[in-house]
C-alpha positions as CSV (number, residue, x, y, z in Angstrom):
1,X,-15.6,14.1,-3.0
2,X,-14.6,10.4,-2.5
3,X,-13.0,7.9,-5.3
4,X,-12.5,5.0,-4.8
5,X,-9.7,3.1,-6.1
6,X,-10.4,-0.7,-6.4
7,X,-7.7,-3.5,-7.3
8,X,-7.6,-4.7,-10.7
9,X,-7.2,-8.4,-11.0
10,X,-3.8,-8.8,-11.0
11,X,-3.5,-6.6,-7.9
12,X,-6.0,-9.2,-6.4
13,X,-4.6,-12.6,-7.6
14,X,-1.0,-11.0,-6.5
15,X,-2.2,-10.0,-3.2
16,X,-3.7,-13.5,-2.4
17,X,-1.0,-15.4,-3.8
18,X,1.4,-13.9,-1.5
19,X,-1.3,-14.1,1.6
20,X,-1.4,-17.7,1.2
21,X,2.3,-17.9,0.5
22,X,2.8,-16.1,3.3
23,X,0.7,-18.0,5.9
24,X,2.0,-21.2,4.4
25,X,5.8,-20.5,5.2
26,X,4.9,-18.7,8.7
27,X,3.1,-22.3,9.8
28,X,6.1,-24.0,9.0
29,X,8.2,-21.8,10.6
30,X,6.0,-22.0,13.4
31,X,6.2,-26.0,13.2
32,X,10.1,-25.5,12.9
33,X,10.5,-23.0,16.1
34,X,8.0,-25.9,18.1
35,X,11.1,-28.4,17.2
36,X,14.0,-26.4,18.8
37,X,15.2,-23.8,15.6
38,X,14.1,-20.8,17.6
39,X,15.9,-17.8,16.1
40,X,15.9,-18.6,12.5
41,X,12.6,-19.6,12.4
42,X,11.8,-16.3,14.5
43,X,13.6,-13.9,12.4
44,X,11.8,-15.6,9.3
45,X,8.7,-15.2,10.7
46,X,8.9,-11.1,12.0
47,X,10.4,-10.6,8.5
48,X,7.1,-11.9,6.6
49,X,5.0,-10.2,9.0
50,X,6.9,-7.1,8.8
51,X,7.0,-6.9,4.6
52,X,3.2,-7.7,4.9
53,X,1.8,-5.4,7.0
54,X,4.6,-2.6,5.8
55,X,3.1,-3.1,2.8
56,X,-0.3,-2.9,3.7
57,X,0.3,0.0,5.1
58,X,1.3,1.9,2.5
59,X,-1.3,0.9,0.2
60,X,-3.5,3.9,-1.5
61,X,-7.6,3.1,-0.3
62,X,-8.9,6.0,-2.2
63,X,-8.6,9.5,-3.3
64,X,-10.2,12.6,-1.7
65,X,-10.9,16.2,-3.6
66,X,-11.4,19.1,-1.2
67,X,-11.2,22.9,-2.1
68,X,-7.8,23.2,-0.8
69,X,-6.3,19.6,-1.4
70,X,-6.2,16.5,-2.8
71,X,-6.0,13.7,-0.3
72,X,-4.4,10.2,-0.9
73,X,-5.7,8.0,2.0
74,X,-3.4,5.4,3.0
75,X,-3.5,2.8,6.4
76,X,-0.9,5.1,7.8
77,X,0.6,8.5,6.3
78,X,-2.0,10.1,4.0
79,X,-0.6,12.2,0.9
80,X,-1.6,15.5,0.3
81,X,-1.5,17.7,-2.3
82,X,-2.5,21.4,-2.1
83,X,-4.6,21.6,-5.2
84,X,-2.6,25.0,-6.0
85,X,0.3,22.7,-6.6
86,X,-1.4,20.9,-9.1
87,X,-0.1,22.6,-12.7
88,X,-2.1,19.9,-15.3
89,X,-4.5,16.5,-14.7
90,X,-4.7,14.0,-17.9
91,X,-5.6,10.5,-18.4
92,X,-2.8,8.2,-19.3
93,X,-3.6,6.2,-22.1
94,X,-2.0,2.1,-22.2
95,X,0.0,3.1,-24.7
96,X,1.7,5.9,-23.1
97,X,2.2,3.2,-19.7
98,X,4.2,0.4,-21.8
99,X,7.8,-0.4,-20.6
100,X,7.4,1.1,-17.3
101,X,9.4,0.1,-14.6
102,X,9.6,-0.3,-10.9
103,X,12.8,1.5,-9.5
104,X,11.3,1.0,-6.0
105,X,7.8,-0.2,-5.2
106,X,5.2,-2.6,-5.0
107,X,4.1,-4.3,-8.0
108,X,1.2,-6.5,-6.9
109,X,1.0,-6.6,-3.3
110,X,-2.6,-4.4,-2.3
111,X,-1.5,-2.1,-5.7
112,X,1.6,-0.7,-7.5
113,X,2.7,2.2,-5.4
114,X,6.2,4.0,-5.0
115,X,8.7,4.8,-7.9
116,X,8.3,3.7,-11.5
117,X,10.2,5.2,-14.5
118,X,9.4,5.0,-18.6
119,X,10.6,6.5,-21.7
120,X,7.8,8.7,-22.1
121,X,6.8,10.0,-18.5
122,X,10.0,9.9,-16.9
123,X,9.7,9.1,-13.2
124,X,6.9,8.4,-11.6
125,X,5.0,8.2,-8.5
126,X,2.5,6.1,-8.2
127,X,-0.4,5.4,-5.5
128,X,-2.5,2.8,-7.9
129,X,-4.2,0.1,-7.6
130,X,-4.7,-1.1,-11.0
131,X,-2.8,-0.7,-14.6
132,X,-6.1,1.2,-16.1
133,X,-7.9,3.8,-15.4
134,X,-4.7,6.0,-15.1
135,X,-4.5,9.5,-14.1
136,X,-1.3,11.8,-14.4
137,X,-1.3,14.8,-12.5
138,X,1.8,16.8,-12.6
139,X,2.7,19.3,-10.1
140,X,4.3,22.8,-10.2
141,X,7.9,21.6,-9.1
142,X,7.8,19.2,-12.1
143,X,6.7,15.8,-10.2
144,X,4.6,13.3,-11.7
145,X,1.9,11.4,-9.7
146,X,-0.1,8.1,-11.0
147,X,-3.4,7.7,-9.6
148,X,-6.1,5.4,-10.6
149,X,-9.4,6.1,-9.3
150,X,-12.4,4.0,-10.3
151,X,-14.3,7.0,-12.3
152,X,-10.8,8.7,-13.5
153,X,-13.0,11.3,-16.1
154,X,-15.4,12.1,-13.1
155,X,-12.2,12.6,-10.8
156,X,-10.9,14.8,-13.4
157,X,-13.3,16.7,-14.0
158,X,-13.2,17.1,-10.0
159,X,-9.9,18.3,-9.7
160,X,-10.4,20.8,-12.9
161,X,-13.0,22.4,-11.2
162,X,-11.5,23.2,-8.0
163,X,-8.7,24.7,-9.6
């Protein structure tokens, strides 16, 4: 079965912010290489593009349940999980997600995915994309996963049943 996993409002306002940024400072680096600063103007311009679509890339579309797996769908480089890894499944309540912290990730940008840490859940990987709706599952060599599908009970209740 299919989740999806839908940006919440700061994901969206973050990830058009940064668009228009973006498009803003590559058309005046495209104004600047037109009046003779070629390579810095160049290098700017392959950096954004490169951050952006990196980033894109990476970004979790939604969340698959098989028999065998669980599947996190990305542009490029799914994750899977063989659901015999999987050792326990729980929400994560707000409370329990307070003073986390992004060791190396995206905060924003299409979702919050990569490595996050907190006082409570340790580290983290996440493939979210939004700050509710928070699933932990935890896997039998002690790693932690944040998901975040739209129907997080019904995706639970998935993953419990195939176990």
């Amino acid at each position: 079965m299919t989740f999806k996993a839908s940006l919440d409002g700061l994901a969206k306002g973050v990830t058009i912010g940064v668009s228009l940024l973006f498009s803003v400072i590559v058309v005046g680096q495209v104004y600047l290489y037109l009046s003779g600063s070629h390579l810095s103007a160049f290098i700017t311009v392959i950096t954004i593009l490169a951050v952006y679509f990196v980033t894109y890339s990476f970004r979790p579309i939604d969340y698959d349940i098989t028999d065998e797996q669980l599947i996190i769908h990305r542009t490029i480089n799914d994750v899977i999980i063989k659901r015999q890894d999987i050792k326990h499944v729980t929400p994560i309540s707000k409370d329990q997600m307070k003073w986390t912290i992004r060791t190396f990730g995206v905060g924003g940008l299409f979702g919050y995915y990569g490595k996050f840490v907190n006082s409570k859940l340790g580290d983290m990987t996440w493939y979210a994309t939004r700050r509710d709706k928070t699933v932990l599952i935890e896997t039998v060599d002690n790693k932690k996963l944040i998901v975040t599908p739209d129907e997080p009970e019904e995706f639970i209740k998935q993953l419990n049943e195939h176990a």
